[in-house]
C-alpha positions in Angstrom: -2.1 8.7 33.5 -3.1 9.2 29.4 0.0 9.7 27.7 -1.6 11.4 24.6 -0.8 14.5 26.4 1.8 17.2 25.7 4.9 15.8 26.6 7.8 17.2 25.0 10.1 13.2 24.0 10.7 12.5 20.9 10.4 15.9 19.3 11.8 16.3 15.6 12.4 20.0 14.4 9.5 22.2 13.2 7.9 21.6 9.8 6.5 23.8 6.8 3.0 24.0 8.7 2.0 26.9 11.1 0.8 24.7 14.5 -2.4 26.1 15.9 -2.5 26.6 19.7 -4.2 24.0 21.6 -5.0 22.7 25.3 -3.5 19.2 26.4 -6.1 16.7 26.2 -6.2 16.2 29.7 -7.9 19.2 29.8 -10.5 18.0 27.6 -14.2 16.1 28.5 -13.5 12.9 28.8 -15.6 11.3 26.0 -13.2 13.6 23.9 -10.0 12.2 24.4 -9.5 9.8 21.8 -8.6 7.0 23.9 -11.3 7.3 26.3 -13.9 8.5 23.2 -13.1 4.8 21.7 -13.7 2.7 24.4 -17.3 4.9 24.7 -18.0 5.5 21.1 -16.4 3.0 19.6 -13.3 3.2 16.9 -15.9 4.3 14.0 -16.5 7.7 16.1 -12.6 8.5 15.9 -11.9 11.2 13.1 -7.9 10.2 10.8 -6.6 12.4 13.2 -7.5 10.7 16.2 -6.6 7.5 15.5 -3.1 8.5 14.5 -3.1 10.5 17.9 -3.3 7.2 20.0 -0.5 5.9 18.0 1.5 8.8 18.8 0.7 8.8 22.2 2.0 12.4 23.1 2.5 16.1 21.8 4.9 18.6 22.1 4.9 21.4 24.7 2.6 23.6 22.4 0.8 20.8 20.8 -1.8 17.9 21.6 -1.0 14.7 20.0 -4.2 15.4 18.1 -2.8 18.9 16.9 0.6 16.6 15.7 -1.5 14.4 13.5 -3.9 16.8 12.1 -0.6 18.7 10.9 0.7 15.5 9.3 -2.2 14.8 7.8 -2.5 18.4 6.2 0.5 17.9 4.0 -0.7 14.9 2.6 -4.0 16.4 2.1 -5.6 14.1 4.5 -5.4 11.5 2.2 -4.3 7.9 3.6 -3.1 6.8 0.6 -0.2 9.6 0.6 0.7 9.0 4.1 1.3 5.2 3.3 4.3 5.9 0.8 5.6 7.8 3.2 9.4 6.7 4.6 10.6 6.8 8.8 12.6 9.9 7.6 9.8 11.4 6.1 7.8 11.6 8.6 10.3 12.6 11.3 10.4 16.3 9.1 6.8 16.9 11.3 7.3 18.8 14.1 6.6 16.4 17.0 7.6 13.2 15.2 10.6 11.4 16.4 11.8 8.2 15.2 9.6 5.5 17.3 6.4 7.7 16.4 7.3 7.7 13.3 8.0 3.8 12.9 4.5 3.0 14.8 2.9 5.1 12.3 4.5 3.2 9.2 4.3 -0.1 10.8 0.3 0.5 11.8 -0.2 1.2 8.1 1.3 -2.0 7.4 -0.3 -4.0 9.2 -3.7 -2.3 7.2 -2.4 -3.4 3.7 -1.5 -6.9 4.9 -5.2 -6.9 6.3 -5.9 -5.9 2.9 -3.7 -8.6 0.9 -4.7 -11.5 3.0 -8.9 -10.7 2.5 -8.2 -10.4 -0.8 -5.9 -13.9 -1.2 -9.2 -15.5 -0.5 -10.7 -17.8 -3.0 -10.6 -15.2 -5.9 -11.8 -16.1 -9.4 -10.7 -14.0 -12.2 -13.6 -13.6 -14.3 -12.1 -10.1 -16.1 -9.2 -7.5 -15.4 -10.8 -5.4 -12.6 -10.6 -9.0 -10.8 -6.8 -9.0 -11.2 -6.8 -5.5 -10.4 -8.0 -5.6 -7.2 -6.4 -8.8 -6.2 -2.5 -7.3 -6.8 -3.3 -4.0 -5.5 -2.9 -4.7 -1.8 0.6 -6.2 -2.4 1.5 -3.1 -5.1 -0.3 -0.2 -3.6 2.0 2.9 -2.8 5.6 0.8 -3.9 8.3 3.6 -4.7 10.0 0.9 -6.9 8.9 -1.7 -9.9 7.8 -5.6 -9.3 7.0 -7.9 -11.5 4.5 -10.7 -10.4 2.9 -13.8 -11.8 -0.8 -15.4 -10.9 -0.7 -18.9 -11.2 -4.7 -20.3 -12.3 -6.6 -23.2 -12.0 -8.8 -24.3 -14.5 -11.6 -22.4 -13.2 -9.4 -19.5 -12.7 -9.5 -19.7 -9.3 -6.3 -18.1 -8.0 -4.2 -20.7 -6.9 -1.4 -18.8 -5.9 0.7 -15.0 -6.3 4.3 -15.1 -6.6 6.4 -12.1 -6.9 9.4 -12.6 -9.1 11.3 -10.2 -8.8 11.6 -6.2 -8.0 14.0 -3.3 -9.1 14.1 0.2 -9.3 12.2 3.3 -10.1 12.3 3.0 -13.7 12.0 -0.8 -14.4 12.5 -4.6 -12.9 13.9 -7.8 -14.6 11.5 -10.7 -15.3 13.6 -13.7 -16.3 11.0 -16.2 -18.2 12.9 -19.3 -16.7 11.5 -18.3 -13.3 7.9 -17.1 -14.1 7.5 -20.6 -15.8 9.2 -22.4 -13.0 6.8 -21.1 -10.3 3.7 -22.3 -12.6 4.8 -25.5 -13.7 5.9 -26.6 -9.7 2.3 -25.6 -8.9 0.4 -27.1 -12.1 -0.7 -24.1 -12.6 -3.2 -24.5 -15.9 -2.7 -20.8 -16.4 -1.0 -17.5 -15.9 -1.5 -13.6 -15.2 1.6 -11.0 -15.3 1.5 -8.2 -13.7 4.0 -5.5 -12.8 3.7 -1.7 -11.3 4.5 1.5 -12.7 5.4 3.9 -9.5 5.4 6.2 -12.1 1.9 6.1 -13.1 2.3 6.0 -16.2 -0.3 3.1 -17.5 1.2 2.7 -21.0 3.1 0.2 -21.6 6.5 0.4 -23.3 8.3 -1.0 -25.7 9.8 -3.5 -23.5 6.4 -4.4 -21.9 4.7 -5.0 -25.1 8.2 -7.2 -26.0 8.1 -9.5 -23.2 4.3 -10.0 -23.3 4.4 -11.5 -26.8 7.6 -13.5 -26.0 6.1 -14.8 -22.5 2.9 -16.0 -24.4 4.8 -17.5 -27.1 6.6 -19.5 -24.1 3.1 -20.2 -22.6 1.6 -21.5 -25.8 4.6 -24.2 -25.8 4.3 -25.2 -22.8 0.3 -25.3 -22.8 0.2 -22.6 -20.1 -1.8 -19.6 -21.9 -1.1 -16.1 -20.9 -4.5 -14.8 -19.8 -3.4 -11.2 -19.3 -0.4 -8.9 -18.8 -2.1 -6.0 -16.2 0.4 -2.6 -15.8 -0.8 -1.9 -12.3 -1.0 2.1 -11.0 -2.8 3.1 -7.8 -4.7 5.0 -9.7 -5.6 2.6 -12.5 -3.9 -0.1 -14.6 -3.5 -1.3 -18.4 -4.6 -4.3 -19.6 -3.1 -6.0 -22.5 -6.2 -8.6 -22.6 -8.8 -5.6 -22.7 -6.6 -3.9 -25.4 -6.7 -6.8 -27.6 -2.7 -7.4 -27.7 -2.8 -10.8 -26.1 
């Protein structure tokens, strides 16, 4: 038996969104059903809503698991992206979303940004800022909270390694020189990248940022282990303290 059907378990209360009307999907053709329409199709023919729907694996008593998603996804504006920085509790304000759906949908999306991370961990040279960019962004995408991170270099600026050192709140995150130094000088690193997030989106820099950049590279220059770059990262862009000409 399919259980992407309309069963009524793990129900949460009704939402903000009106819930159209819908059949179960039993009642559908069978290269419809999202489950049988993948194994036919393939997982490229599945719409967002689809996919989620398998994860789901049932409706309520008015609603098709399909009908569930397609909800959820409205109040993100079908954008992926949104529903990733969504919480368990969130998610469980959606009529038809319990607590286990809602954990299989965070813990799907997961596993999507560690996919991400991992492909991009792979033998990356950093030849200008969009490289550093790209390569943090799986590991800072969506974060409700600051991090501060270092990229350790070889001399070809191959990535050698990305070590997170440490991670606060909202509005800002200690990075204690002793330990961004330590992590490059156990590796033999020949040089180093900074980069921290703003969940703010804010990409300027503050007073503080442009304060520790200067004192970090005076520390690097001691130690022979230049400061390439200090990157402010936002999911929708970052700052660059190399591009700007303050490093």
């Amino acid at each position: 038996m399919d259980s992407i059907d309309n069963a009524t378990e793990d129900e949460s209360p009704a939402g903000s969104y009106q819930a159209p009307v819908s059949f179960s999907i039993k009642s559908w053709a069978e290269e419809d059903r999202p489950r049988e329409k993948l194994l036919l199709k393939g997982r490229a023919a599945l719409s967002d809503a689809e996919l989620m729907a398998i994860l789901l694996g049932s409706g309520t008593a008015k609603l098709s698991a399909v009908d569930v998603a397609k909800l959820v996804l409205a109040a993100t504006g079908n954008d992926l992206n949104q529903l990733a920085r969504l919480s368990v509790k969130e998610l469980m304000r959606h009529k038809g979303i319990g607590e286990a759906k809602a954990i299989t949908i965070v813990a799907a999306l997961e596993l999507g940004r560690r996919r991400k991370e991992t492909a991009a961990a792979e033998r990356t040279t950093i030849t200008c800022s969009t490289d550093i960019y790209n390569l943090v962004r799986p590991a800072l995408q969506d974060l409700p909270h600051e991090e501060f991170w270092v990229i350790l270099l070889n001399r070809a600026n191959v990535v050698m390694r990305q070590e997170k050192i440490s991670s606060g709140g909202v509005a800002g995150t200690v990075a204690d020189p002793k330990m961004i130094f330590k992590h490059a000088l156990e590796q033999l690193a020949s040089s180093i990248i900074l980069v921290h997030n703003h969940p703010s989106g804010n990409r300027q820099p503050s007073a503080a940022d442009i304060a520790l950049t200067k004192k970090l590279k005076e520390a690097g220059k001691f130690l022979d282990l230049p400061v390439l770059d200090h990157l402010i990262y936002t999911d929708r862009g970052y700052y660059s303290f190399a591009d700007e000409g303050i490093l």
